[in-house]
PDB file as gemmi writes it, atoms N, CA and C in Angstrom:
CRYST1    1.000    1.000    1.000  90.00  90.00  90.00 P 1                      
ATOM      1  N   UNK A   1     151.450 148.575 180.671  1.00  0.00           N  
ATOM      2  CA  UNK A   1     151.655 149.326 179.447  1.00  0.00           C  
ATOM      3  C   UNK A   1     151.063 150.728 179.581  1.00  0.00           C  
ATOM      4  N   UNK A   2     151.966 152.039 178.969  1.00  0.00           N  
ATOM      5  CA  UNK A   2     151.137 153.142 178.903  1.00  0.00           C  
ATOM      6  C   UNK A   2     150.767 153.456 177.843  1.00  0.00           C  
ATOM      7  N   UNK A   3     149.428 154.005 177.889  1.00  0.00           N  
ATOM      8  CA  UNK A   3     148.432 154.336 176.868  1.00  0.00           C  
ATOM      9  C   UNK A   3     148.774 155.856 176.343  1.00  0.00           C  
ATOM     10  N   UNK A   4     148.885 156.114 175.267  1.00  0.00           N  
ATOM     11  CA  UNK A   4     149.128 156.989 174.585  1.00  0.00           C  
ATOM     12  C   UNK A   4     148.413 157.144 172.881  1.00  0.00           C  
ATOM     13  N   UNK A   5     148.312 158.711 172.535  1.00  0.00           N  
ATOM     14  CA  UNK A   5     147.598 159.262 171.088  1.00  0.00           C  
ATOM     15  C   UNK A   5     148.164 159.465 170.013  1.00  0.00           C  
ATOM     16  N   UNK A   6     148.262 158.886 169.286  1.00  0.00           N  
ATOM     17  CA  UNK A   6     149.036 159.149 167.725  1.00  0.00           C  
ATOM     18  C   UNK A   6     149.414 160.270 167.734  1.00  0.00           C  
ATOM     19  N   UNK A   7     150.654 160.976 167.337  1.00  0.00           N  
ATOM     20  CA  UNK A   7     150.731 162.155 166.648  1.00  0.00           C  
ATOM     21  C   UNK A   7     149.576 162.226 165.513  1.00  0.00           C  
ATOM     22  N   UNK A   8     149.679 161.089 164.108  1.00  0.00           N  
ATOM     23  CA  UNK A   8     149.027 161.780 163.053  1.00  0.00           C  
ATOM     24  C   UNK A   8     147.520 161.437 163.159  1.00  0.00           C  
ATOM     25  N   UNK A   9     146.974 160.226 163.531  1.00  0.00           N  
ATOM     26  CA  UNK A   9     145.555 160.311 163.475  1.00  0.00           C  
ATOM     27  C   UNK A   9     144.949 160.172 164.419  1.00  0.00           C  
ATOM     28  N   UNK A  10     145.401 160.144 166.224  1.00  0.00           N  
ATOM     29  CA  UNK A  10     144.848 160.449 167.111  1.00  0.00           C  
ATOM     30  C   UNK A  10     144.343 159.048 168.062  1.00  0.00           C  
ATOM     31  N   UNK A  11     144.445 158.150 167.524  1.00  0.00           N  
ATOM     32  CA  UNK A  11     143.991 156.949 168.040  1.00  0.00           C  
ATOM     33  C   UNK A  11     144.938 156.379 169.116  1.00  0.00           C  
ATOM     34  N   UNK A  12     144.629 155.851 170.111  1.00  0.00           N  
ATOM     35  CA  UNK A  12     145.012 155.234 171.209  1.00  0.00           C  
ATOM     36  C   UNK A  12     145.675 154.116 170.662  1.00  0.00           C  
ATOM     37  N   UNK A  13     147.154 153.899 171.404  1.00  0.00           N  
ATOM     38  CA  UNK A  13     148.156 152.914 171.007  1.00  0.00           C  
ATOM     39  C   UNK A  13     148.507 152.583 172.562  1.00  0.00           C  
ATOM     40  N   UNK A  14     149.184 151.679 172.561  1.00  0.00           N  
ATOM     41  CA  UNK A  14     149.747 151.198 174.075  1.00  0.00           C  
ATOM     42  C   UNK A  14     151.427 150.997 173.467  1.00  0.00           C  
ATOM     43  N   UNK A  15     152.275 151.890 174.472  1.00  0.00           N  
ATOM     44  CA  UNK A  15     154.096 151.672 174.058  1.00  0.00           C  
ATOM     45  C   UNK A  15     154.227 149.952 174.486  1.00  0.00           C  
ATOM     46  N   UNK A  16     155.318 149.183 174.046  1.00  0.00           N  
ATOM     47  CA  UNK A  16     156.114 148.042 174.006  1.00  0.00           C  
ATOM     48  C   UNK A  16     156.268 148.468 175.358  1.00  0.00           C  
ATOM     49  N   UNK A  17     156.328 147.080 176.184  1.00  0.00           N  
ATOM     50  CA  UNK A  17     157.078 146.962 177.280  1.00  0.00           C  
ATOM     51  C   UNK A  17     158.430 146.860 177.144  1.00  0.00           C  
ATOM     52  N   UNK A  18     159.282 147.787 177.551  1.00  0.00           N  
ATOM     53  CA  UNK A  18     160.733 147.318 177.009  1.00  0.00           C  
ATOM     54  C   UNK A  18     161.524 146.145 177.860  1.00  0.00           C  
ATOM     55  N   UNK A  19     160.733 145.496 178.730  1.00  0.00           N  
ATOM     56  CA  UNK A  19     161.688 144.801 179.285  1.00  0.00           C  
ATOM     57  C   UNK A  19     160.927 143.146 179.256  1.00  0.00           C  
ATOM     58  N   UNK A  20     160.408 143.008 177.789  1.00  0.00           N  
ATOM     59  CA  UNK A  20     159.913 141.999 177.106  1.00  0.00           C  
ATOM     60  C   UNK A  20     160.982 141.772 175.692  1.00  0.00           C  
ATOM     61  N   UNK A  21     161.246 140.738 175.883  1.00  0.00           N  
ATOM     62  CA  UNK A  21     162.344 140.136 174.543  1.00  0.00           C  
ATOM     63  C   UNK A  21     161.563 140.430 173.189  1.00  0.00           C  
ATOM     64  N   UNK A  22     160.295 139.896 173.080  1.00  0.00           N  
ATOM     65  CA  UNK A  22     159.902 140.130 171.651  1.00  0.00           C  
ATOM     66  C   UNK A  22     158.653 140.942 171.655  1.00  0.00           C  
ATOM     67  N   UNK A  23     158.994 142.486 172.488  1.00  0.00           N  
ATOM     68  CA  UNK A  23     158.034 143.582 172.407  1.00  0.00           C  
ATOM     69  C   UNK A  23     158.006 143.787 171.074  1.00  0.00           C  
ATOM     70  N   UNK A  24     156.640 144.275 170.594  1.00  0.00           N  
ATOM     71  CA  UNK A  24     156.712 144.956 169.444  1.00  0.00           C  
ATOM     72  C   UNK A  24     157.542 146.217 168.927  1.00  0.00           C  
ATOM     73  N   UNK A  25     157.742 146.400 167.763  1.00  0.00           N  
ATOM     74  CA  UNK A  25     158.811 148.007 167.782  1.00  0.00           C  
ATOM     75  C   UNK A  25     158.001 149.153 167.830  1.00  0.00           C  
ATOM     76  N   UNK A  26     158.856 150.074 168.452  1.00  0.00           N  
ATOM     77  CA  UNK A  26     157.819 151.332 168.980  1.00  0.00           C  
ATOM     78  C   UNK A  26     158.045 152.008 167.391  1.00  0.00           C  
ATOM     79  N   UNK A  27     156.701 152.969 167.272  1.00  0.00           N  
ATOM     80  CA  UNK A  27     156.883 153.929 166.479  1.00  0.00           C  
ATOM     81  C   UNK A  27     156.353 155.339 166.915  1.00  0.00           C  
ATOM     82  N   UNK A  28     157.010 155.005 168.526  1.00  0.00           N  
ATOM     83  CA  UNK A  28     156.258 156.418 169.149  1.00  0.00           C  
ATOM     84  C   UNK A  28     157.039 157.861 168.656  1.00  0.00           C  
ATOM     85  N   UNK A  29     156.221 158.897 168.029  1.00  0.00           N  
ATOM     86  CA  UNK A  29     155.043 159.218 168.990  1.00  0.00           C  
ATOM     87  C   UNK A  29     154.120 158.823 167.892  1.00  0.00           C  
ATOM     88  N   UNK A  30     154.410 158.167 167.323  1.00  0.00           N  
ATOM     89  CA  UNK A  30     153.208 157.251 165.760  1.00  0.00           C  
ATOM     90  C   UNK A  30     152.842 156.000 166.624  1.00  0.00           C  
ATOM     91  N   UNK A  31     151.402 155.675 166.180  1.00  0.00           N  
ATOM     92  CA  UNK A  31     151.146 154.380 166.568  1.00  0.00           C  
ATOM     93  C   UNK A  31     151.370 152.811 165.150  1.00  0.00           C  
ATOM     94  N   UNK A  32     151.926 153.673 164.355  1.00  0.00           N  
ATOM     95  CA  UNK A  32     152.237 152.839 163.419  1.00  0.00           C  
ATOM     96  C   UNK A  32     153.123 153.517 162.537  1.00  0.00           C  
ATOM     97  N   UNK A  33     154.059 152.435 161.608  1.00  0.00           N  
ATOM     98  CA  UNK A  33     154.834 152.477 160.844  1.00  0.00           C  
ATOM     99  C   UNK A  33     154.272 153.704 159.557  1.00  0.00           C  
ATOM    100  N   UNK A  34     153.270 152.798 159.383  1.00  0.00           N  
ATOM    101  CA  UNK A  34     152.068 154.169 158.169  1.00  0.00           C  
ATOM    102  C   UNK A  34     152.246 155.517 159.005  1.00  0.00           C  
ATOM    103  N   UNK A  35     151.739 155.505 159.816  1.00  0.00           N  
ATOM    104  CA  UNK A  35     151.451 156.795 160.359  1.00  0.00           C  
ATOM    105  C   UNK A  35     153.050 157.799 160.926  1.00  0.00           C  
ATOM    106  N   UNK A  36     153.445 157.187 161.031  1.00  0.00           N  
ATOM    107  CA  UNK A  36     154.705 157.899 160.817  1.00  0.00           C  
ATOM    108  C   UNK A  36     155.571 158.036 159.468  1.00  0.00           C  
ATOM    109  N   UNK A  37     155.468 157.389 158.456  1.00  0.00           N  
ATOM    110  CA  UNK A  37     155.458 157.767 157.189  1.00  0.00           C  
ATOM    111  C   UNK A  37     154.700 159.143 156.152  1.00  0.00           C  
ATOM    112  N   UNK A  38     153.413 158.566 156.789  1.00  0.00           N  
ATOM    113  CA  UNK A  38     152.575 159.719 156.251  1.00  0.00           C  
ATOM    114  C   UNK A  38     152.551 161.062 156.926  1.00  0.00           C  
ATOM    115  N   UNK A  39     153.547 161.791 158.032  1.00  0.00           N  
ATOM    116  CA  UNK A  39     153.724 162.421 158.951  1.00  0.00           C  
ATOM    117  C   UNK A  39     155.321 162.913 157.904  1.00  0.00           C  
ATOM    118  N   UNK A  40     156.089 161.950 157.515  1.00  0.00           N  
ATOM    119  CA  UNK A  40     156.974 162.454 157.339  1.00  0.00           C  
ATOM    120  C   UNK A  40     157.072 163.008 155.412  1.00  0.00           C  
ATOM    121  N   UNK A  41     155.873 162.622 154.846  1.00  0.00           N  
ATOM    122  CA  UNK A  41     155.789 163.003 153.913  1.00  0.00           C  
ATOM    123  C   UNK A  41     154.969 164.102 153.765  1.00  0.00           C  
ATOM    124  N   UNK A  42     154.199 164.680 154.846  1.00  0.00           N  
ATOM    125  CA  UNK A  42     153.956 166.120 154.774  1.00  0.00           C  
ATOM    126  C   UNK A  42     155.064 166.748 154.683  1.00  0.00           C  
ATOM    127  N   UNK A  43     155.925 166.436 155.666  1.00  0.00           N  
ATOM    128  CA  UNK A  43     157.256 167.483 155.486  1.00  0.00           C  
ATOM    129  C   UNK A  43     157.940 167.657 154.595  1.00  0.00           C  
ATOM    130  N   UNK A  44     158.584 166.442 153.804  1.00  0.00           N  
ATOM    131  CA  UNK A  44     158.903 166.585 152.572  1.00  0.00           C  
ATOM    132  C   UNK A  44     158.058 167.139 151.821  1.00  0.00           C  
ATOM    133  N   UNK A  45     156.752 167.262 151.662  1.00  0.00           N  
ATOM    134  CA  UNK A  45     156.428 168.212 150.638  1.00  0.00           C  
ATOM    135  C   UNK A  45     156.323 169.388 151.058  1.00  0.00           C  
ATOM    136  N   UNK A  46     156.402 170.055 152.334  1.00  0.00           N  
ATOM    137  CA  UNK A  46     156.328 171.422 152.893  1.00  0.00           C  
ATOM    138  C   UNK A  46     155.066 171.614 153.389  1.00  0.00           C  
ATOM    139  N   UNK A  47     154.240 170.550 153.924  1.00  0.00           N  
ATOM    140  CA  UNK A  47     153.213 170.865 154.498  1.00  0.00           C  
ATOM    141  C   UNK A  47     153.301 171.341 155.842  1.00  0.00           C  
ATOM    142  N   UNK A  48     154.101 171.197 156.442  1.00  0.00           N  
ATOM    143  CA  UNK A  48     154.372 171.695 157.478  1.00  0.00           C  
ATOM    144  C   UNK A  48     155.223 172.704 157.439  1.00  0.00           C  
ATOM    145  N   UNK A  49     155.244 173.906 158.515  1.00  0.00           N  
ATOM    146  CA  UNK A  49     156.517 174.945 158.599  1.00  0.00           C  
ATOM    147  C   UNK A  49     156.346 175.031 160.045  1.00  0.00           C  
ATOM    148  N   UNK A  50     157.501 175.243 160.454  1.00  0.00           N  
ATOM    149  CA  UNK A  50     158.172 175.467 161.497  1.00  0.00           C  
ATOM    150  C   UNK A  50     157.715 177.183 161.459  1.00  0.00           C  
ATOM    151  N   UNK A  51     156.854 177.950 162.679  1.00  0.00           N  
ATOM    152  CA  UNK A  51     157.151 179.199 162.363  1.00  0.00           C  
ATOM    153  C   UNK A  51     158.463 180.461 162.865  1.00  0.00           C  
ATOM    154  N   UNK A  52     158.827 181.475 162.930  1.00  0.00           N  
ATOM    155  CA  UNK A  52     159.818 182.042 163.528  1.00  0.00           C  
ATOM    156  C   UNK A  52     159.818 183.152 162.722  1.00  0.00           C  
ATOM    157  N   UNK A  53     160.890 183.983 163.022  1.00  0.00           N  
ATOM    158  CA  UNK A  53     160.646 185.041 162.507  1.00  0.00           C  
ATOM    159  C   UNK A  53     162.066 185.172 161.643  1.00  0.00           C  
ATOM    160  N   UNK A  54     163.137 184.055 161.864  1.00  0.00           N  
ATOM    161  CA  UNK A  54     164.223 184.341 160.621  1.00  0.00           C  
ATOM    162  C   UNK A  54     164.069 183.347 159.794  1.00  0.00           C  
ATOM    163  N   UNK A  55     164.399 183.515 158.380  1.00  0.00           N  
ATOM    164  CA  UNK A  55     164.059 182.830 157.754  1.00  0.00           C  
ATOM    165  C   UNK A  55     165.651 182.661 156.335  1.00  0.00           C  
ATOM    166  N   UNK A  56     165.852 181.210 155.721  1.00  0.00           N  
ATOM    167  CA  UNK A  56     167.028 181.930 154.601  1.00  0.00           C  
ATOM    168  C   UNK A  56     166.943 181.868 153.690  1.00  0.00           C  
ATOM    169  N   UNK A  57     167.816 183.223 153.064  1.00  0.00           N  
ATOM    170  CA  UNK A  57     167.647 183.674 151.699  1.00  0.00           C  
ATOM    171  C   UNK A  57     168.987 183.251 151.310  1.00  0.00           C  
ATOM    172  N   UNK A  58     168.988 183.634 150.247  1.00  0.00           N  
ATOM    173  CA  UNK A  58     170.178 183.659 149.005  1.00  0.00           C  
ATOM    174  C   UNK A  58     170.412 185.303 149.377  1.00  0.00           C  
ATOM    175  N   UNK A  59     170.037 185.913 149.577  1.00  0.00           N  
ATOM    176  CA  UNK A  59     170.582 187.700 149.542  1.00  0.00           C  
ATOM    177  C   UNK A  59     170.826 188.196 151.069  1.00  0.00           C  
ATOM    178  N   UNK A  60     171.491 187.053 151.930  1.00  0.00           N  
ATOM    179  CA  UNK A  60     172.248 187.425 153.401  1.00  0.00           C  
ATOM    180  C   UNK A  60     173.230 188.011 153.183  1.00  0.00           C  
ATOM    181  N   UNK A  61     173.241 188.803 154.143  1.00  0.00           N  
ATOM    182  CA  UNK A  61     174.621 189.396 154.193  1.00  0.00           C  
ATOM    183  C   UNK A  61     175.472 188.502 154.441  1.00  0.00           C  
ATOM    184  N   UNK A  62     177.084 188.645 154.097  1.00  0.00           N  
ATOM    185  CA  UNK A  62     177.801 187.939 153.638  1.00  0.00           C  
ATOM    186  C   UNK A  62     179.372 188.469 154.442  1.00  0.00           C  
ATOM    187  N   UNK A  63     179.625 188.253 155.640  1.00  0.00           N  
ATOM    188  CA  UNK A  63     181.284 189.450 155.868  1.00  0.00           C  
ATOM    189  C   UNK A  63     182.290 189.503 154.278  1.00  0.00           C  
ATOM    190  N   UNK A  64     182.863 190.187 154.027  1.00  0.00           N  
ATOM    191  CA  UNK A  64     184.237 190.690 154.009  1.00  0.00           C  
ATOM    192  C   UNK A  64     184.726 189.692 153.426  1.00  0.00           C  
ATOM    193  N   UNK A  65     185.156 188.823 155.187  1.00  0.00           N  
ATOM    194  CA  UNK A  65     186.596 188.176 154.817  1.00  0.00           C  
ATOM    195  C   UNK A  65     185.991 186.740 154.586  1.00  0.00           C  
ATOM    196  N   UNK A  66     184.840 186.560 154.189  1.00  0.00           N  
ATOM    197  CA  UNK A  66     184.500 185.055 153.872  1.00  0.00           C  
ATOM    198  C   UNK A  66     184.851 184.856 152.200  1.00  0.00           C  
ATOM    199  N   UNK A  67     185.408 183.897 151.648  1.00  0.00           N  
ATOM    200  CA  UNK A  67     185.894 184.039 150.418  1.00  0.00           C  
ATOM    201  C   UNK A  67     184.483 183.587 149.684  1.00  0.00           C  
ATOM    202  N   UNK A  68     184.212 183.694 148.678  1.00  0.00           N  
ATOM    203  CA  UNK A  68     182.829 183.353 148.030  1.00  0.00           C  
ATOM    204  C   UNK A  68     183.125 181.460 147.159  1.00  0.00           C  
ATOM    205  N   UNK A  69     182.047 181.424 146.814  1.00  0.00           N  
ATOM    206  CA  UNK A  69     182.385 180.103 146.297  1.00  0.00           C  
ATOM    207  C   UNK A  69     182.686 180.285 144.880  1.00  0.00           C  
ATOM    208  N   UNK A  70     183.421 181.035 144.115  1.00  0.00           N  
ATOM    209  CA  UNK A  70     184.083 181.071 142.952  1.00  0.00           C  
ATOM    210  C   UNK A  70     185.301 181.545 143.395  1.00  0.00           C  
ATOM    211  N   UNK A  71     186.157 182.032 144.685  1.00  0.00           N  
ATOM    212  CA  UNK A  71     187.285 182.170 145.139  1.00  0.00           C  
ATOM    213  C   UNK A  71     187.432 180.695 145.770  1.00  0.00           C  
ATOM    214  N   UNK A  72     186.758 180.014 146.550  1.00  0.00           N  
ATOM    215  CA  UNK A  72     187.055 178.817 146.897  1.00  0.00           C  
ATOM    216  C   UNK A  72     187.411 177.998 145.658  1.00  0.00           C  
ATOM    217  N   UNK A  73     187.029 178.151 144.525  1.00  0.00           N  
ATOM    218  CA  UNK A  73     187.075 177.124 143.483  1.00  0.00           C  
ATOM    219  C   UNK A  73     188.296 177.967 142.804  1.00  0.00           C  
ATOM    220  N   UNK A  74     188.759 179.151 143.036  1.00  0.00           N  
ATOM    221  CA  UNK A  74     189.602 179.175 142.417  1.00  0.00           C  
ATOM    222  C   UNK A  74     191.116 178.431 142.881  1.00  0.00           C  
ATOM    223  N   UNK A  75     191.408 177.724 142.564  1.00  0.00           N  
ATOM    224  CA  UNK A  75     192.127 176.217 142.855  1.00  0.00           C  
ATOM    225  C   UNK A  75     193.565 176.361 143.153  1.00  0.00           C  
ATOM    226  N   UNK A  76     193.662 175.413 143.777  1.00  0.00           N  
ATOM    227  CA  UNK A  76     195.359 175.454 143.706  1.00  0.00           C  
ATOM    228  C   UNK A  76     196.235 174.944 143.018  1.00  0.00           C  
ATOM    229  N   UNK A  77     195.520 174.480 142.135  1.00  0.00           N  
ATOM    230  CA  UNK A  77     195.988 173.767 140.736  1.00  0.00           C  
ATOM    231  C   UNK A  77     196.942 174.592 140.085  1.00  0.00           C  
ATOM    232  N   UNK A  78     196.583 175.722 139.742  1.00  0.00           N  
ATOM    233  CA  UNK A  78     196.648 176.818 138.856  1.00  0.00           C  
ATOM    234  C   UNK A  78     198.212 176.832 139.462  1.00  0.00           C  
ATOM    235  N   UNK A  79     198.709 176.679 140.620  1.00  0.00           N  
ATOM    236  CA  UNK A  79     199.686 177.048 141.263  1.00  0.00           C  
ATOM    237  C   UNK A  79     200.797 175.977 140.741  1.00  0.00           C  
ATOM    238  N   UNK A  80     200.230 174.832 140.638  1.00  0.00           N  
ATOM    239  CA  UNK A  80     200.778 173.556 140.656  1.00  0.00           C  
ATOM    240  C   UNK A  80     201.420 173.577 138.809  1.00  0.00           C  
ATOM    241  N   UNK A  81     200.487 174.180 138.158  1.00  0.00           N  
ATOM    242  CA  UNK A  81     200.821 174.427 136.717  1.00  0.00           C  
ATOM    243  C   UNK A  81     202.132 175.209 136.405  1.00  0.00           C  
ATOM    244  N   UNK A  82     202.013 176.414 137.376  1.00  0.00           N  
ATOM    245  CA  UNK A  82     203.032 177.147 136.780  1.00  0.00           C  
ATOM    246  C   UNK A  82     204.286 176.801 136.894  1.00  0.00           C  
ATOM    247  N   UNK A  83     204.529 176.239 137.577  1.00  0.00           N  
ATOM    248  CA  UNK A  83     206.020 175.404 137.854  1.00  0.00           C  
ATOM    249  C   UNK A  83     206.747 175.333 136.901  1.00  0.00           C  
TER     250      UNK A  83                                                      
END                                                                             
């Protein structure tokens, strides 16, 4: 077995042998089910950020010829009516 460190609280875990029928289930790089839960609920609340230098807004530039989403919604219904 190789020995390996939690991502969230650092403690020594040993991976499943995978070529054992009733290995335990991995939760690598978590040494447990908790601990990879509680890893993924920082993120959902935004405790974590990814850093970089682009980031998105609502006020991107936008080309031209992209139709906006009140031209997309303007429907083809309207077409179907006039008949």
């Amino acid at each position: 077995m190789t020995e390996k460190f939690c991502a969230y609280c650092h403690k020594p875990y040993h991976l499943p042998d995978p070529l054992l029928p009733n290995a335990a289930k991995s939760y690598a790089p978590f040494c447990s089910k908790r601990c990879a839960d509680m890893d993924m609920l920082h993120w959902l609340k935004g405790e974590y950020v990814i850093g970089g230098a682009g980031s998105l807004s609502v006020e991107e530039d936008v080309p031209d010829n992209v139709p906006t989403r009140s031209e997309n919604l303007s429907s083809s219904f309207d077409d179907e009516d006039a008949d």
